[in-house]
C-alpha positions in Angstrom: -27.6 -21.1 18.1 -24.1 -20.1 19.8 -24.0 -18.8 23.0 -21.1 -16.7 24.9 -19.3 -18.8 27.2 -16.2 -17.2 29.6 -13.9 -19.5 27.1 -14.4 -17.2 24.4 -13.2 -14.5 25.6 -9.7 -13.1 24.1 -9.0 -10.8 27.0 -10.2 -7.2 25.5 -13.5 -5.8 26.9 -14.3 -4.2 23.6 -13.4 -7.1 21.7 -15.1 -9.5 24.0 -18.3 -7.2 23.7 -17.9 -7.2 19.8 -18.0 -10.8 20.1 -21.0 -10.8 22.2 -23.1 -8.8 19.8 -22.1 -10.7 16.9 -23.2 -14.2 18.7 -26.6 -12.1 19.2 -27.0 -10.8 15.5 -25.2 -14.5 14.1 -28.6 -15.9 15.7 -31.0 -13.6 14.6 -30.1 -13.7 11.1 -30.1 -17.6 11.9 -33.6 -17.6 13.0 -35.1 -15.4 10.0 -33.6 -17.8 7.8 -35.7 -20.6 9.5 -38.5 -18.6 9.6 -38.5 -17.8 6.0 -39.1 -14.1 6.8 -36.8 -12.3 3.6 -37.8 -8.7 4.9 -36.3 -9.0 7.9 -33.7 -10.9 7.2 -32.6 -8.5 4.5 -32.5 -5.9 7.0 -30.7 -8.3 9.3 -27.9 -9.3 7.2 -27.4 -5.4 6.2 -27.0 -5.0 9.9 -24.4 -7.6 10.5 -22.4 -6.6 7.4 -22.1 -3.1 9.0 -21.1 -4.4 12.6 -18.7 -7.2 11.1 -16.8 -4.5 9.1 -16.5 -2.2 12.0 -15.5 -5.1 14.3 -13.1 -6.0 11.8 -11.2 -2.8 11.6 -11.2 -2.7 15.5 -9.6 -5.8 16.1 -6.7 -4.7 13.5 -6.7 -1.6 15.2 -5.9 -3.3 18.5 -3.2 -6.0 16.9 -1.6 -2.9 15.5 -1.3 -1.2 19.3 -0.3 -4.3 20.3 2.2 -4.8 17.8 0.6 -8.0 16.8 1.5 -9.4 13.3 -2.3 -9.4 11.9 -2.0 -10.8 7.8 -3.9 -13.8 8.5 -6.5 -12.2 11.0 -7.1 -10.1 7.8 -7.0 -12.3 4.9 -9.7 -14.5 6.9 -12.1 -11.0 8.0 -12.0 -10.6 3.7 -12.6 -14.0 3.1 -15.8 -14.0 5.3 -16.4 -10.3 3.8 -16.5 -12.0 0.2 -18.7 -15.0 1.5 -21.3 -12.4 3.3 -21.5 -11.0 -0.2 -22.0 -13.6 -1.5 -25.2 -14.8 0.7 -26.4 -11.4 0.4 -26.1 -12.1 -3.5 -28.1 -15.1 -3.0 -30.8 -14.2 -0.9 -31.4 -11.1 -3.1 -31.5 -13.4 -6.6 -34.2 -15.7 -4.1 -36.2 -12.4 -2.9 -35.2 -13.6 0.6 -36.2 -17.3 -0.1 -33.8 -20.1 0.5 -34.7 -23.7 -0.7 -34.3 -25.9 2.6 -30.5 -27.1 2.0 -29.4 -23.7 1.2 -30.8 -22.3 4.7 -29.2 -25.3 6.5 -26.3 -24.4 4.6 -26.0 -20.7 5.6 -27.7 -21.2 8.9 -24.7 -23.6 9.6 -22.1 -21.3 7.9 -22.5 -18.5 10.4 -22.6 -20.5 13.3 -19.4 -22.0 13.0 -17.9 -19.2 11.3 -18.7 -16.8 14.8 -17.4 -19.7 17.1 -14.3 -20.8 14.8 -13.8 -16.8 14.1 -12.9 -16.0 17.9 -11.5 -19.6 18.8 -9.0 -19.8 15.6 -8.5 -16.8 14.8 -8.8 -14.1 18.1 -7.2 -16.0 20.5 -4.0 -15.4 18.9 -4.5 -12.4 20.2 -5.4 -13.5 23.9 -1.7 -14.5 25.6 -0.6 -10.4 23.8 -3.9 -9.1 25.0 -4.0 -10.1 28.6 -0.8 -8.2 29.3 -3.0 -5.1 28.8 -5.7 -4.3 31.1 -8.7 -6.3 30.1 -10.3 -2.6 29.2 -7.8 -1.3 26.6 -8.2 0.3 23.7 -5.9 1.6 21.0 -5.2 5.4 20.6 
């Protein structure tokens, strides 16, 4: 389970928000996958996909504004994309049933993907992003 700590901020108020959520739904999809409850976590992982994709498109909105150079920001949000497809893929082939590796697996997966997501990858945004007011938002 991640929680948001001050540290992970990157210096955007939406962005920090996104973040937020993302630590909330990352955990919730985490538990259902311990708790072996496929229903749920189907409708969980549909869920994520749609606020990941959103948040992704955000945060290139905002490097954009910024004039941020964003390529590898990208090429990791379609990496992850593919890999979310892929654990979809999985979980529907399993009708939402994981042996116990493959839910350690995926369990493990998206926790370090949210935390190394915003440490490696967003706060290459932070020293651009906290010349702005922390409440900024692109046209």
């Amino acid at each position: 389970m991640e929680r948001w700590t001050d540290d992970l901020s990157v210096g955007n108020a939406s962005i920090d928000a996104d973040h937020k959520k993302l630590i909330v739904m990352v955990n919730g999809v985490e538990a259902m996958i311990k708790a072996r409850d496929g229903f749920a976590l189907a409708q969980a992982f549909e869920q994520l996909e749609h606020y990941l994709c959103a948040h992704f498109v955000y945060e290139e909105k905002v490097a954009q504004a910024v004039n941020l150079p964003f390529g590898k920001n990208k090429m990791e949000h379609e990496r992850m994309l593919k890999e979310f497809q892929h654990m979809k893929d999985e979980l529907i082939t399993r009708d939402g049933i994981w042996s116990d590796g493959a839910a350690e697996h995926y369990s493990h997966f998206l926790s370090d993907w949210i935390r190394d997501h915003v440490i490696d990858e967003d706060m290459l945004l932070k020293p651009v992003l906290q010349t702005y007011p922390y409440d900024f938002k692109p046209d």
